[in-house]
PDB file of N, CA, C and O in Angstrom:
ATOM      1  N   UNK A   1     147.704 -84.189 208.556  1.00  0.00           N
ATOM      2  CA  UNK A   1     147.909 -85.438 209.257  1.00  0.00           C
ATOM      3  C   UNK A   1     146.549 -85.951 209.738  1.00  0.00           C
ATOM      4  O   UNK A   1     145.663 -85.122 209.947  1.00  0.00           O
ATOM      5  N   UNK A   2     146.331 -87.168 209.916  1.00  0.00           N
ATOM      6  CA  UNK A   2     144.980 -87.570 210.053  1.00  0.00           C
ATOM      7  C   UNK A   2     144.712 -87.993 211.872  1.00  0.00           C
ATOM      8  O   UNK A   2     145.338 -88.661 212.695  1.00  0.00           O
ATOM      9  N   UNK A   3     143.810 -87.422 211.885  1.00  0.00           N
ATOM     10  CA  UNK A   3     143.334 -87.278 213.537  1.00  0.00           C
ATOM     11  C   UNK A   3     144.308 -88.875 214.225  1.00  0.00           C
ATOM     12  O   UNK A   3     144.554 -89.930 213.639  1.00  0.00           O
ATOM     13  N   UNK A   4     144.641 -88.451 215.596  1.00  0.00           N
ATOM     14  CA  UNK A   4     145.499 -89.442 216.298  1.00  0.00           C
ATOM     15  C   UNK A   4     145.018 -90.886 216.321  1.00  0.00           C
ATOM     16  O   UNK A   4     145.614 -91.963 216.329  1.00  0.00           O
ATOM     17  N   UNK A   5     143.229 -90.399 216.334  1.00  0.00           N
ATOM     18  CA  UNK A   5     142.876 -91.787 216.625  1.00  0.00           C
ATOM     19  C   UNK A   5     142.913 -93.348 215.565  1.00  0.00           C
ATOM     20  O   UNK A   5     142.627 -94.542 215.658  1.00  0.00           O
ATOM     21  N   UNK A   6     143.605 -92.123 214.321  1.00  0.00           N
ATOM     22  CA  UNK A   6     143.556 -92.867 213.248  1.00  0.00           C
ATOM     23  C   UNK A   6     144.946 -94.048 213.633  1.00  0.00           C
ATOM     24  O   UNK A   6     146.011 -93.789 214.194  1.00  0.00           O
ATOM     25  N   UNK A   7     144.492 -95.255 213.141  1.00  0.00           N
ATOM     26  CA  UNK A   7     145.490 -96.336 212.992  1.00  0.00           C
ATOM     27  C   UNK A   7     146.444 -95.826 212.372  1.00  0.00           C
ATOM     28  O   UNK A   7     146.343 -94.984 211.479  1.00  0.00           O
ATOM     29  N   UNK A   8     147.589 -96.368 212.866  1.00  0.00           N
ATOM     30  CA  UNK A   8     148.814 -96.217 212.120  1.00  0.00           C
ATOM     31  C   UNK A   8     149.332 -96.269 210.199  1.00  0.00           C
ATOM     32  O   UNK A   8     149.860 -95.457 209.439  1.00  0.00           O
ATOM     33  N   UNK A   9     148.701 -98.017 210.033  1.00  0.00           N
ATOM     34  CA  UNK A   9     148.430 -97.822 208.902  1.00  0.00           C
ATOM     35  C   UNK A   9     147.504 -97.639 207.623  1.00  0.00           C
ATOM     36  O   UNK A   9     147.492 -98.178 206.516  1.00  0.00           O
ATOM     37  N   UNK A  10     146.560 -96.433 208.369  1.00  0.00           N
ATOM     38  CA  UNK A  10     146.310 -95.623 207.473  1.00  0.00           C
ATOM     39  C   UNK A  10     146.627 -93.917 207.438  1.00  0.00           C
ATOM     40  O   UNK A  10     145.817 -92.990 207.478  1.00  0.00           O
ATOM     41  N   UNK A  11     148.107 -93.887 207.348  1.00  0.00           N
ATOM     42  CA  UNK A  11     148.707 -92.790 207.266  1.00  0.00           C
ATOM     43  C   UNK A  11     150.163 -93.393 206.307  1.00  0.00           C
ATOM     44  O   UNK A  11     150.944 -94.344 206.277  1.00  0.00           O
ATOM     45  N   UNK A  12     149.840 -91.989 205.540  1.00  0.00           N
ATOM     46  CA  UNK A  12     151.084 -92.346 204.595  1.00  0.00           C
ATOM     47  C   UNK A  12     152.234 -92.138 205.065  1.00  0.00           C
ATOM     48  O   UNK A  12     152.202 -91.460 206.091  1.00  0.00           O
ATOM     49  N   UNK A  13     153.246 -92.449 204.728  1.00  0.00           N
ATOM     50  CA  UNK A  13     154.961 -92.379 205.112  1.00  0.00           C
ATOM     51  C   UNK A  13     155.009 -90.802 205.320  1.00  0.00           C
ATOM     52  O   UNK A  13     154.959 -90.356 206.467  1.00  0.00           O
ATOM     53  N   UNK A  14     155.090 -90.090 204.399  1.00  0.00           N
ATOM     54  CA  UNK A  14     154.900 -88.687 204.960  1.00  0.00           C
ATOM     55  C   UNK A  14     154.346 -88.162 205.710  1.00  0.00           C
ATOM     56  O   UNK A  14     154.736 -87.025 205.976  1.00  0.00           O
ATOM     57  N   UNK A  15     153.256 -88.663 206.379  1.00  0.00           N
ATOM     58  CA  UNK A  15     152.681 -88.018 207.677  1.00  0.00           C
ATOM     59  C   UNK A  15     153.021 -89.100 209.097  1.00  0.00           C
ATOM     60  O   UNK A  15     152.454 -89.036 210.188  1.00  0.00           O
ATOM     61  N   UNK A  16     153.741 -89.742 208.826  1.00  0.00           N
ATOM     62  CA  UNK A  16     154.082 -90.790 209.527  1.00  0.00           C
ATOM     63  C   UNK A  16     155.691 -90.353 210.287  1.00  0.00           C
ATOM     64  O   UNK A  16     156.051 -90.651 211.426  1.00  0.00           O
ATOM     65  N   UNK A  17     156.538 -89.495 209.150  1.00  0.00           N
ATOM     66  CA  UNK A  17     157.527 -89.122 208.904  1.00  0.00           C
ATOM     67  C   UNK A  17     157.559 -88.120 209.842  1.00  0.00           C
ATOM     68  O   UNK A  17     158.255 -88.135 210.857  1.00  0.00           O
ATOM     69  N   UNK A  18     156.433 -86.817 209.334  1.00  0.00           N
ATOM     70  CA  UNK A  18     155.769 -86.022 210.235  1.00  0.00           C
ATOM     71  C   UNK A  18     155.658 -86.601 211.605  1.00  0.00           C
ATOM     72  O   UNK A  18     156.615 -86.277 212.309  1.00  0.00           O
ATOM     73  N   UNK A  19     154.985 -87.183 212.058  1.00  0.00           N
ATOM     74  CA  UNK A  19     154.690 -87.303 213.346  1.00  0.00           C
ATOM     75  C   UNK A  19     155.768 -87.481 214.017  1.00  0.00           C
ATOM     76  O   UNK A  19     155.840 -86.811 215.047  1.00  0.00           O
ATOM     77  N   UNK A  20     156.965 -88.419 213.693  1.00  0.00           N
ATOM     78  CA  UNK A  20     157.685 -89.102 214.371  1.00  0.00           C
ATOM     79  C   UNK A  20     158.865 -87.736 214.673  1.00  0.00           C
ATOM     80  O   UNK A  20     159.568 -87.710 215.684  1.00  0.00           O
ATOM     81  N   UNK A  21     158.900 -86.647 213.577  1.00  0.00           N
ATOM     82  CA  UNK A  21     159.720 -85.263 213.519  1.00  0.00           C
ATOM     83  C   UNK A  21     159.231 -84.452 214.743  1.00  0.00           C
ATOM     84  O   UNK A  21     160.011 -83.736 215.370  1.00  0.00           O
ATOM     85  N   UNK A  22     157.575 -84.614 215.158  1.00  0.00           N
ATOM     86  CA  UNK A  22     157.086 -83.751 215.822  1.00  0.00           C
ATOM     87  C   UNK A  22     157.157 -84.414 217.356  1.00  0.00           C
ATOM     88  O   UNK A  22     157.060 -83.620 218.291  1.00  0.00           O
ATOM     89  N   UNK A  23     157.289 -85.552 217.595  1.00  0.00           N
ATOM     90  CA  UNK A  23     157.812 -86.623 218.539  1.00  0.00           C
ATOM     91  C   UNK A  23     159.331 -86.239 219.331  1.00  0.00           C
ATOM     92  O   UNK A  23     159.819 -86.550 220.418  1.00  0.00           O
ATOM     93  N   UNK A  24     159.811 -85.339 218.092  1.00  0.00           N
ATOM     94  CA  UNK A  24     161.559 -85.447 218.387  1.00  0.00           C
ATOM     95  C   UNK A  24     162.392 -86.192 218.184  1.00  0.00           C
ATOM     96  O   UNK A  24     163.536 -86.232 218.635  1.00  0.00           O
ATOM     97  N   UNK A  25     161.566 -87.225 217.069  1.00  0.00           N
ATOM     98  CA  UNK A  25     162.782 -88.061 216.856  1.00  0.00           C
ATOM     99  C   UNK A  25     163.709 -87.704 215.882  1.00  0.00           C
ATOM    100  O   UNK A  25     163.649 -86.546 215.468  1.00  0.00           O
ATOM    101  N   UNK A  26     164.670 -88.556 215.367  1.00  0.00           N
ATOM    102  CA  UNK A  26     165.637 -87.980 214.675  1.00  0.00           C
ATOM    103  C   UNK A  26     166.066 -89.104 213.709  1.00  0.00           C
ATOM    104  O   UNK A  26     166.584 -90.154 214.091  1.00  0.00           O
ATOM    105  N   UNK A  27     165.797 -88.784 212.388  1.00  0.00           N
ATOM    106  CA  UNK A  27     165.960 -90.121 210.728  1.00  0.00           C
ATOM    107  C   UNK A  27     167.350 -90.504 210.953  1.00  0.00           C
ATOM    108  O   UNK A  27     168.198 -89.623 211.092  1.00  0.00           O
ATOM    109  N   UNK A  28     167.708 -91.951 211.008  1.00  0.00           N
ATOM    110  CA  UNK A  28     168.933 -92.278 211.000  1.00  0.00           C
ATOM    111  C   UNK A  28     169.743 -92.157 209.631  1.00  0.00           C
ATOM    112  O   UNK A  28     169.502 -92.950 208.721  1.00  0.00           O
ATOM    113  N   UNK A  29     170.789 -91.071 209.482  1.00  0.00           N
ATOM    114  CA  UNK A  29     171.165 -90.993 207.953  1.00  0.00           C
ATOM    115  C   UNK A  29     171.561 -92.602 207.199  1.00  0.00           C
ATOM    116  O   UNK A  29     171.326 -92.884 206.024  1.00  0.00           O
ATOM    117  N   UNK A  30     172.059 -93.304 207.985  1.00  0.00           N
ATOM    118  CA  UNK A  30     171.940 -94.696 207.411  1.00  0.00           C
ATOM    119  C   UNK A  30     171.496 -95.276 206.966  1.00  0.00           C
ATOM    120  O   UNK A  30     171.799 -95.660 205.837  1.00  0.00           O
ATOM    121  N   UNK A  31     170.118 -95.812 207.909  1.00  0.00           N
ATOM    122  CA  UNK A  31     168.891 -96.120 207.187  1.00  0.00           C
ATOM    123  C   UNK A  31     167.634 -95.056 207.389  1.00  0.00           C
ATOM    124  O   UNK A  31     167.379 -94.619 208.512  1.00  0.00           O
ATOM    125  N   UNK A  32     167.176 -94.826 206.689  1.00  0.00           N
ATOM    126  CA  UNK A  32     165.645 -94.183 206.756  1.00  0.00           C
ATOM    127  C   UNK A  32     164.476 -94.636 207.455  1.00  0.00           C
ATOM    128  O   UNK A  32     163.490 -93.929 207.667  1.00  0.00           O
ATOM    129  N   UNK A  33     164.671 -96.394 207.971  1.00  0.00           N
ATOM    130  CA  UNK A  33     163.438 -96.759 208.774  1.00  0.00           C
ATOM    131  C   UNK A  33     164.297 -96.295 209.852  1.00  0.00           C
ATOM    132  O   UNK A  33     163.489 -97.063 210.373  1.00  0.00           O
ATOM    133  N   UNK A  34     165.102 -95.833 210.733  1.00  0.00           N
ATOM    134  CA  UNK A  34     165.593 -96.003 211.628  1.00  0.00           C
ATOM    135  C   UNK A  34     165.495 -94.535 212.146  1.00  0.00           C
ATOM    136  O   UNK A  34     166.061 -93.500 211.794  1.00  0.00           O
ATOM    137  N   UNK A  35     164.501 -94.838 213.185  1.00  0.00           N
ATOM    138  CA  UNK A  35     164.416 -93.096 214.278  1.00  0.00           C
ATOM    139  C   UNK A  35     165.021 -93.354 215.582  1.00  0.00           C
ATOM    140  O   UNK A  35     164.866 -94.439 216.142  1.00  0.00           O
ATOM    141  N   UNK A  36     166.036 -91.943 216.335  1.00  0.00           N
ATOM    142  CA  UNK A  36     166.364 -92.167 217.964  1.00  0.00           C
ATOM    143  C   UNK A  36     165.228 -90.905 218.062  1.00  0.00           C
ATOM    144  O   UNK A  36     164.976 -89.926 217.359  1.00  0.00           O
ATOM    145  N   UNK A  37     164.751 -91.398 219.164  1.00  0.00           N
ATOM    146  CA  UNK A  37     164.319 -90.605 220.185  1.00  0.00           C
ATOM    147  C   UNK A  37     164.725 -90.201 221.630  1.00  0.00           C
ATOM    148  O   UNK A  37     164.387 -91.008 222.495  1.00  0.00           O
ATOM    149  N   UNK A  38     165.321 -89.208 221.996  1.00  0.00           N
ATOM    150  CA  UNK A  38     166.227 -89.186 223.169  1.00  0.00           C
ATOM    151  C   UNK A  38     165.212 -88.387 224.128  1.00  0.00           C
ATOM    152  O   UNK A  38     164.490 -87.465 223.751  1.00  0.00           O
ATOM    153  N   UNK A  39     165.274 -88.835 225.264  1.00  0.00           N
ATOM    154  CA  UNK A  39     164.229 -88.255 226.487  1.00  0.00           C
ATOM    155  C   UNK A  39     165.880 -88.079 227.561  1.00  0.00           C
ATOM    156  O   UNK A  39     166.904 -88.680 227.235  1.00  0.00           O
ATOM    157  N   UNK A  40     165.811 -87.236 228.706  1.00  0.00           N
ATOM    158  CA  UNK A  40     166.386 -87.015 229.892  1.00  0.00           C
ATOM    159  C   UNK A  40     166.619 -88.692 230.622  1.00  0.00           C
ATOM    160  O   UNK A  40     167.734 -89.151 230.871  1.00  0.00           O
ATOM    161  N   UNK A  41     165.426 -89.358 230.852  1.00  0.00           N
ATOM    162  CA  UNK A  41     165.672 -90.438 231.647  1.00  0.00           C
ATOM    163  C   UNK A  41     165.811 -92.143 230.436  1.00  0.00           C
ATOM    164  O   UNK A  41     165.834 -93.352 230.670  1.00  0.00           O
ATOM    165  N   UNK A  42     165.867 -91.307 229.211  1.00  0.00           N
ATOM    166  CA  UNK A  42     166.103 -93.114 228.566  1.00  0.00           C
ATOM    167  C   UNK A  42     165.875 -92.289 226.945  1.00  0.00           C
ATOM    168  O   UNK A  42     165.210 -91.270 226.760  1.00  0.00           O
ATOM    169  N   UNK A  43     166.809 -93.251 225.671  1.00  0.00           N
ATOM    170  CA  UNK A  43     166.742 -93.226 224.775  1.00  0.00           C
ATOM    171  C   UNK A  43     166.257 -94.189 224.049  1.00  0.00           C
ATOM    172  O   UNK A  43     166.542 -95.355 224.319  1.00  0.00           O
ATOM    173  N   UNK A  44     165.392 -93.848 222.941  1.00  0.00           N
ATOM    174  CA  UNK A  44     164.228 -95.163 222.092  1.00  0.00           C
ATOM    175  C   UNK A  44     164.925 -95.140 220.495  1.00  0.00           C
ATOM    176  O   UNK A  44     165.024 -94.207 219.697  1.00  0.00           O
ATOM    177  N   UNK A  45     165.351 -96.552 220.398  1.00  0.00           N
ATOM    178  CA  UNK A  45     165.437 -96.488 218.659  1.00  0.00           C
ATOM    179  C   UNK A  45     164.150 -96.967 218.363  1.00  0.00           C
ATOM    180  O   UNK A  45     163.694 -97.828 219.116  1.00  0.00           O
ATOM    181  N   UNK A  46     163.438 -96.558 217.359  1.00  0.00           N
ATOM    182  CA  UNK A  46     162.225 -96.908 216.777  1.00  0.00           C
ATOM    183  C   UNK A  46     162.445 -97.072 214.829  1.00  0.00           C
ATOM    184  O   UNK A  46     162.694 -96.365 213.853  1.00  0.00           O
ATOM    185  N   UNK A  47     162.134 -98.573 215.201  1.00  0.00           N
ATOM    186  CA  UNK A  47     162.250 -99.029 213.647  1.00  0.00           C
ATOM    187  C   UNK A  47     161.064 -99.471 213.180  1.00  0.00           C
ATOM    188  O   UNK A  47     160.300-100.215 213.795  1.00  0.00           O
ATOM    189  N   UNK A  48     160.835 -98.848 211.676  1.00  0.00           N
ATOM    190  CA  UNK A  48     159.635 -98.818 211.143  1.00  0.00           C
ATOM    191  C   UNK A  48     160.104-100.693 210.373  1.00  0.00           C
ATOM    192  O   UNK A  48     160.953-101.012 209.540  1.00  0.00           O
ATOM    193  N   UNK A  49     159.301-101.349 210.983  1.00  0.00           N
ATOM    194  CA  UNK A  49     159.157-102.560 209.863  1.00  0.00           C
ATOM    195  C   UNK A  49     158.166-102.993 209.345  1.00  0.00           C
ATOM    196  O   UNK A  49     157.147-102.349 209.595  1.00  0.00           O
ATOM    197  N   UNK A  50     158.026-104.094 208.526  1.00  0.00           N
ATOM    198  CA  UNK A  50     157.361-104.189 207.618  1.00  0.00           C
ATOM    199  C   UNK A  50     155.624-104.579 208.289  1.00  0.00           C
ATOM    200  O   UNK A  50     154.557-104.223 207.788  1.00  0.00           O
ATOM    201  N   UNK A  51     155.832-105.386 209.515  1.00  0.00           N
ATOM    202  CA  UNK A  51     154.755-105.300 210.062  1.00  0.00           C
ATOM    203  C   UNK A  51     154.423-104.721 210.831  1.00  0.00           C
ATOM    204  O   UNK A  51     153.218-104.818 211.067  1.00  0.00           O
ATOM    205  N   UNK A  52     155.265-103.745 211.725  1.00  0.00           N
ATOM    206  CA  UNK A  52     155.022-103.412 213.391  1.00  0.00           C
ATOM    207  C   UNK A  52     156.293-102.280 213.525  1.00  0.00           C
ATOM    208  O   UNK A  52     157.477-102.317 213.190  1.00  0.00           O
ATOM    209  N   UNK A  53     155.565-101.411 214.088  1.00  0.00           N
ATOM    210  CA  UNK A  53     156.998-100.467 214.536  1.00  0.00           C
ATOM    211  C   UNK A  53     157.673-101.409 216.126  1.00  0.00           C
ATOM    212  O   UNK A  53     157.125-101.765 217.170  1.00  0.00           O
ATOM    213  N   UNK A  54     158.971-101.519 215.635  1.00  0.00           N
ATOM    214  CA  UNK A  54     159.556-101.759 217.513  1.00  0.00           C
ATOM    215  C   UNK A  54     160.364-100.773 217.336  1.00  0.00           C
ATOM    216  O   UNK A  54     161.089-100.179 216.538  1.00  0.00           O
ATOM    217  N   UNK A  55     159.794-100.849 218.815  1.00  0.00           N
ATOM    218  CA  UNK A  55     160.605 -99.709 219.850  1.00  0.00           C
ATOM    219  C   UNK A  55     162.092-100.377 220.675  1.00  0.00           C
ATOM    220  O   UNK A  55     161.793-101.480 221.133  1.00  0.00           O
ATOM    221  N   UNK A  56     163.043-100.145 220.872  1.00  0.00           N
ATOM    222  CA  UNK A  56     164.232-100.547 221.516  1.00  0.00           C
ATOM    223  C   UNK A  56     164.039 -99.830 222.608  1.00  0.00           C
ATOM    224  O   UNK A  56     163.204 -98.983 222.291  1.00  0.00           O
ATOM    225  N   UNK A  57     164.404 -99.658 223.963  1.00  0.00           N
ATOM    226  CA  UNK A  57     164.530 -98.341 224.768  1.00  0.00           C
ATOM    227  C   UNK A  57     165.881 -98.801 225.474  1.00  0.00           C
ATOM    228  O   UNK A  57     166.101 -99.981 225.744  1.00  0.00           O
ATOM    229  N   UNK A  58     166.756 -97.773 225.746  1.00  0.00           N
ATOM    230  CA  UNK A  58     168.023 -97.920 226.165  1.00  0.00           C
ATOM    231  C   UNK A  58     167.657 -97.053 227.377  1.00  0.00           C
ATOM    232  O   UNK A  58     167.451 -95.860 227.151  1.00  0.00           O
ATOM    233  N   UNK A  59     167.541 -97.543 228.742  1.00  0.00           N
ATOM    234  CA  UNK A  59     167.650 -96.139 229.602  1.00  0.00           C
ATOM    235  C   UNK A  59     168.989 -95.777 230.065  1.00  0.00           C
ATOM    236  O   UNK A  59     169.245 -94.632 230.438  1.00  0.00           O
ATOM    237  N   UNK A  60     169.805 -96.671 230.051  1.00  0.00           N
ATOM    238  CA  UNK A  60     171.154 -95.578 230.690  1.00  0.00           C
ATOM    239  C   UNK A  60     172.017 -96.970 230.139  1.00  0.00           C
ATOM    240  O   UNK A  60     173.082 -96.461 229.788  1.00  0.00           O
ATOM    241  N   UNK A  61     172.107 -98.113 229.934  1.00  0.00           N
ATOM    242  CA  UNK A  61     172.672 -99.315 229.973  1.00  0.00           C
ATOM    243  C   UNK A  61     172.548-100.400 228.313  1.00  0.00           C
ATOM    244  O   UNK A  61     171.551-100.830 227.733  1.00  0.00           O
ATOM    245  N   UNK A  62     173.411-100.477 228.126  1.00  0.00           N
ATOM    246  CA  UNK A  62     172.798-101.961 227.165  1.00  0.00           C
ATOM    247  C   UNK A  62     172.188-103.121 227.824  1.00  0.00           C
ATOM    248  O   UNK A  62     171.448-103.946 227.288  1.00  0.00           O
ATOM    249  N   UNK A  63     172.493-103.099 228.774  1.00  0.00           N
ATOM    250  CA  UNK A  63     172.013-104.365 229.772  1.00  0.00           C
ATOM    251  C   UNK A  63     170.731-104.418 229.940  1.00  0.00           C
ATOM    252  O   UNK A  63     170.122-105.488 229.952  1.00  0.00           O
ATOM    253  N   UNK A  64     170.161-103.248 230.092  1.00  0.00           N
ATOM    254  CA  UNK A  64     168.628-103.177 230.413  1.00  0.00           C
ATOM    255  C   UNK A  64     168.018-102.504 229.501  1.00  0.00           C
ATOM    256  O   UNK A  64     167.380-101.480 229.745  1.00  0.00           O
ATOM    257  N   UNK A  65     168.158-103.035 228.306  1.00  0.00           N
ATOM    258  CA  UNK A  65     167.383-102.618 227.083  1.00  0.00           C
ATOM    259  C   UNK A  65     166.209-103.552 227.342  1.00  0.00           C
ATOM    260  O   UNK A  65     166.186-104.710 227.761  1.00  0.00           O
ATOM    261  N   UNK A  66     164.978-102.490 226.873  1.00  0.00           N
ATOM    262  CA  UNK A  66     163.856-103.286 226.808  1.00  0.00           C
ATOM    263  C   UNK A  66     163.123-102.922 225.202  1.00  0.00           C
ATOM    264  O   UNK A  66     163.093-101.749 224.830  1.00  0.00           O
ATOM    265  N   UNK A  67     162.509-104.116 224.258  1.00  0.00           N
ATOM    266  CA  UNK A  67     162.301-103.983 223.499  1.00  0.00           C
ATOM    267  C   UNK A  67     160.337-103.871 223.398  1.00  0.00           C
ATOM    268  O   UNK A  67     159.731-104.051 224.454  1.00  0.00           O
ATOM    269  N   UNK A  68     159.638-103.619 222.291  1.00  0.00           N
ATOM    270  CA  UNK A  68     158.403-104.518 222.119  1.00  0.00           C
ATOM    271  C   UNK A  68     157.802-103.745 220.390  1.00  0.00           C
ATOM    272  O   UNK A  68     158.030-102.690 219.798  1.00  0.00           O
ATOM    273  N   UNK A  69     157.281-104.512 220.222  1.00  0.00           N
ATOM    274  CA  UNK A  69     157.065-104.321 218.684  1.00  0.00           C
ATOM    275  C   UNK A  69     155.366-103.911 219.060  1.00  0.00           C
ATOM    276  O   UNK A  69     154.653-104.653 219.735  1.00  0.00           O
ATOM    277  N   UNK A  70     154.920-102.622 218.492  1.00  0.00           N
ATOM    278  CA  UNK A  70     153.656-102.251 217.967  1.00  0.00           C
ATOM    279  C   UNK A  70     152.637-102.141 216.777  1.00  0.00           C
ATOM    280  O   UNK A  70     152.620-101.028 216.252  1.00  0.00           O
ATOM    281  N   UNK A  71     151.962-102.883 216.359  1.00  0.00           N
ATOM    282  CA  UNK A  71     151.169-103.269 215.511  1.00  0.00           C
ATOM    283  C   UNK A  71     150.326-102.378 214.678  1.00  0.00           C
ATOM    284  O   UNK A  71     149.199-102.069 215.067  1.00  0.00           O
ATOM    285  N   UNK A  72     150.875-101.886 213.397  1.00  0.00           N
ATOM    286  CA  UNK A  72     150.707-100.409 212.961  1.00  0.00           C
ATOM    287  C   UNK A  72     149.042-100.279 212.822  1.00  0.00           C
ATOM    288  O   UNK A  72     148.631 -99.182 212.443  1.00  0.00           O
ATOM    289  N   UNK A  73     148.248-101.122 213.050  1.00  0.00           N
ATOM    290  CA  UNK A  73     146.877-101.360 213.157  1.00  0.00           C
ATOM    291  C   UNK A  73     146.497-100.486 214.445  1.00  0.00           C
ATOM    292  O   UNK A  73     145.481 -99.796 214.357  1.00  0.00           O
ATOM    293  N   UNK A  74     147.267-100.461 215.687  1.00  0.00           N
ATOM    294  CA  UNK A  74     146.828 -99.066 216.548  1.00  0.00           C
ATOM    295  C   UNK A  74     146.716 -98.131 216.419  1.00  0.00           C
ATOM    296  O   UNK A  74     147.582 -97.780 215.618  1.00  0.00           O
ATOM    297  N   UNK A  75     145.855 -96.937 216.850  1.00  0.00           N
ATOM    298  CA  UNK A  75     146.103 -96.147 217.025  1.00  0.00           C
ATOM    299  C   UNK A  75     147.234 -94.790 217.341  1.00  0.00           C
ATOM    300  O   UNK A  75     147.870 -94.736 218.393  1.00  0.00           O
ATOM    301  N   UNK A  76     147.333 -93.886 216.402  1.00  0.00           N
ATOM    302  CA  UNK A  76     148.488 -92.966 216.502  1.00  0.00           C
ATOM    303  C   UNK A  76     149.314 -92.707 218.195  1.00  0.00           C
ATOM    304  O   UNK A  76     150.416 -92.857 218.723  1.00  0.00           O
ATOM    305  N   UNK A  77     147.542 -92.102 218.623  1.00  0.00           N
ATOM    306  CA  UNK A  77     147.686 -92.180 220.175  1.00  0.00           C
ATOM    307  C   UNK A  77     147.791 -92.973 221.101  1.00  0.00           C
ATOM    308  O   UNK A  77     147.954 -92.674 222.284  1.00  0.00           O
ATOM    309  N   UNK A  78     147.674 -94.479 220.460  1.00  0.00           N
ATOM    310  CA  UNK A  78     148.013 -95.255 221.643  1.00  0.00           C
ATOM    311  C   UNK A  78     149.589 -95.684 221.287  1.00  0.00           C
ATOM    312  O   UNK A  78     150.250 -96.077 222.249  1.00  0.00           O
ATOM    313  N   UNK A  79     150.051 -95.654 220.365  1.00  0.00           N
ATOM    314  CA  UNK A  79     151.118 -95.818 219.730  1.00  0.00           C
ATOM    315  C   UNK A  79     152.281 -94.757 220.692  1.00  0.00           C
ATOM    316  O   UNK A  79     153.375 -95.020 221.191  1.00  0.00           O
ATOM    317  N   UNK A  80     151.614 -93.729 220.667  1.00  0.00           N
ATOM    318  CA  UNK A  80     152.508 -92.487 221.211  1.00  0.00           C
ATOM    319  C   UNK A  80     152.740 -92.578 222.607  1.00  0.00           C
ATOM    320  O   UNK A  80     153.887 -92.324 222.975  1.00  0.00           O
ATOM    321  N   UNK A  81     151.585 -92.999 223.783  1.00  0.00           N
ATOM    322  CA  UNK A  81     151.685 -92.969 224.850  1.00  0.00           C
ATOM    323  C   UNK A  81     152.713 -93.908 225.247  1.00  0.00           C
ATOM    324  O   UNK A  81     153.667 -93.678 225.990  1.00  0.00           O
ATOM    325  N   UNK A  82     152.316 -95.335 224.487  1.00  0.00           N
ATOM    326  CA  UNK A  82     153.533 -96.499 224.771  1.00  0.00           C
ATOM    327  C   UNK A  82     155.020 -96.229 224.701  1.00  0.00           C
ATOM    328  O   UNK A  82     155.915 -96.663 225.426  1.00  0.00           O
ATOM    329  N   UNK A  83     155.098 -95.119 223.289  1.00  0.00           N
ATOM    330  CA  UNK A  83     156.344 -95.016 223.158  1.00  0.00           C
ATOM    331  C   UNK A  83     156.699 -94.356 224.555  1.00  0.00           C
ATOM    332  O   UNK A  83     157.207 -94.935 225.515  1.00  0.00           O
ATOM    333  N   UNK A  84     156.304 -92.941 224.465  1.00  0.00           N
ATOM    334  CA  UNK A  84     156.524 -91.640 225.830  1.00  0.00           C
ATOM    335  C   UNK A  84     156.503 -92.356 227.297  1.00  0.00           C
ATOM    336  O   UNK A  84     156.911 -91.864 228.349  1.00  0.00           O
ATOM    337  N   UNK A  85     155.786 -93.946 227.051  1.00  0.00           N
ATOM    338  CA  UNK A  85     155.780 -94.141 228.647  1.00  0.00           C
ATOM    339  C   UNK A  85     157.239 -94.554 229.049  1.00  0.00           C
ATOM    340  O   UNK A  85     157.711 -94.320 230.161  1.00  0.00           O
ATOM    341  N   UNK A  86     157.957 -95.241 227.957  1.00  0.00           N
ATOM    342  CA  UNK A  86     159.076 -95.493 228.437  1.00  0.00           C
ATOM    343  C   UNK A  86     159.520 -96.937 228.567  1.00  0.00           C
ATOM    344  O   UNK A  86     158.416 -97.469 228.689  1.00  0.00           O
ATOM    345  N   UNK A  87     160.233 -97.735 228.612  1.00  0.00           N
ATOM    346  CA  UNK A  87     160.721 -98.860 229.068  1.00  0.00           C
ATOM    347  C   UNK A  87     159.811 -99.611 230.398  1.00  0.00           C
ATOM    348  O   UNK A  87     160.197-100.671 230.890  1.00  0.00           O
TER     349      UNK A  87
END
């Protein structure tokens, strides 16, 4: 896998795949862009699209879903913190 600081897209789907496995997320058998990530205080769907991963975050409610799309041009690690910070 290529060091964190590397942008998003320059990592192939397979190490991309990787990361998001080592994250805890989990491949939606439905679709394949489609990862949950479940934490104690809030759950993240994360969809790989064509320009930008968005993140969904559900913390306990549909009501207070908060969304935001990340620009696969960031960084792995800044990518990661946003997700982990949460809603």
């Amino acid at each position: 896998m290529p060091p964190e600081s590397t942008p998003l897209n320059q990592h192939s789907l397979p190490a991309l795949e990787a990361w998001l496995q080592q994250l805890g997320a989990v491949r939606m058998d439905d679709n394949p862009c489609q990862w949950m990530l479940e934490r104690s205080e809030w759950r993240a769907l994360l969809l790989l699209e064509r320009e930008d991963l968005k993140v969904i975050w559900h913390p306990g409610s549909l009501e207070a879903m908060v969304q935001c799309s990340l620009p696969y041009g960031l960084s792995r690690a800044d990518v990661e913190a946003a997700i982990q910070a949460g809603p």
